[in-house]
N, C-alpha and C positions, 0 to 999 in steps of 0.2 A: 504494500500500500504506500503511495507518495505521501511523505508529511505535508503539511499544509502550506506550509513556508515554500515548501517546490512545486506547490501547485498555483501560488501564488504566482510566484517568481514564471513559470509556463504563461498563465494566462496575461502578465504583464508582456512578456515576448511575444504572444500571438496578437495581442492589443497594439504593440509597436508596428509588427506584421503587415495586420490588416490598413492598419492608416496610412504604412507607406505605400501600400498599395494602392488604395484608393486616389491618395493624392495620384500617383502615376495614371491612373485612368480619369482623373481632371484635369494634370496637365496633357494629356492626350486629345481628350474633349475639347480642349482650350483652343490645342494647334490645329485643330481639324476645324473648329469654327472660326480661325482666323486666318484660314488659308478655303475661298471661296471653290477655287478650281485647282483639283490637285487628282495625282494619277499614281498607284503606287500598286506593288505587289507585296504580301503579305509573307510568314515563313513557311507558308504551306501551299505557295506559288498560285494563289489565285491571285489576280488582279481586281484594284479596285479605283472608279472613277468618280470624282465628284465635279460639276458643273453648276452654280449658280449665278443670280445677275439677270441684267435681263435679257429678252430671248435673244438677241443677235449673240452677247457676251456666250450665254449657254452653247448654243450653237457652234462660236468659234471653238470653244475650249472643246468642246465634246469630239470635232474633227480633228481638235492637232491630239486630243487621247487617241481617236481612234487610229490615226499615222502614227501612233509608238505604236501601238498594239500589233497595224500591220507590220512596222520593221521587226518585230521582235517575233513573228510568225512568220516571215521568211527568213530571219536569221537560224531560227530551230529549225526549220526544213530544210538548211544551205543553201538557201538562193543568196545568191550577191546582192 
């Protein structure tokens, strides 16, 4: 059985833990709503696009995502 004192001491580390966590999933939030048009791939290789603004802005951003997307699918299939 854990004394108390080290059950203490556990849930103050899972306490520190969790918060540093969180913060990282608000600073993440942060840069993701302060960057309007952004295009990235994640560690499990999916791709992900955001576009807002208004339609002409959405529009542009959403063509030059889709021109990485196309280079980067004929870069995996070895076209030049």
């Amino acid at each position: 059985m854990i004394p108390l004192t080290r059950f203490a001491d556990l849930l103050r580390t899972y306490k520190e833990q969790v918060v540093a966590d969180y913060d990282e999933i608000i600073m993440a939030a942060d840069l993701l709503g302060s960057r309007p048009n952004y295009f990235t791939m994640d560690e499990h290789g999916n791709f992900h696009a955001q576009a807002s603004g208004p339609l002409d802005e959405c529009i542009r951003a959403l063509q030059h995502h889709l021109s990485k997307l196309i280079k980067i699918k004929e870069q995996k299939e070895g076209r030049p």
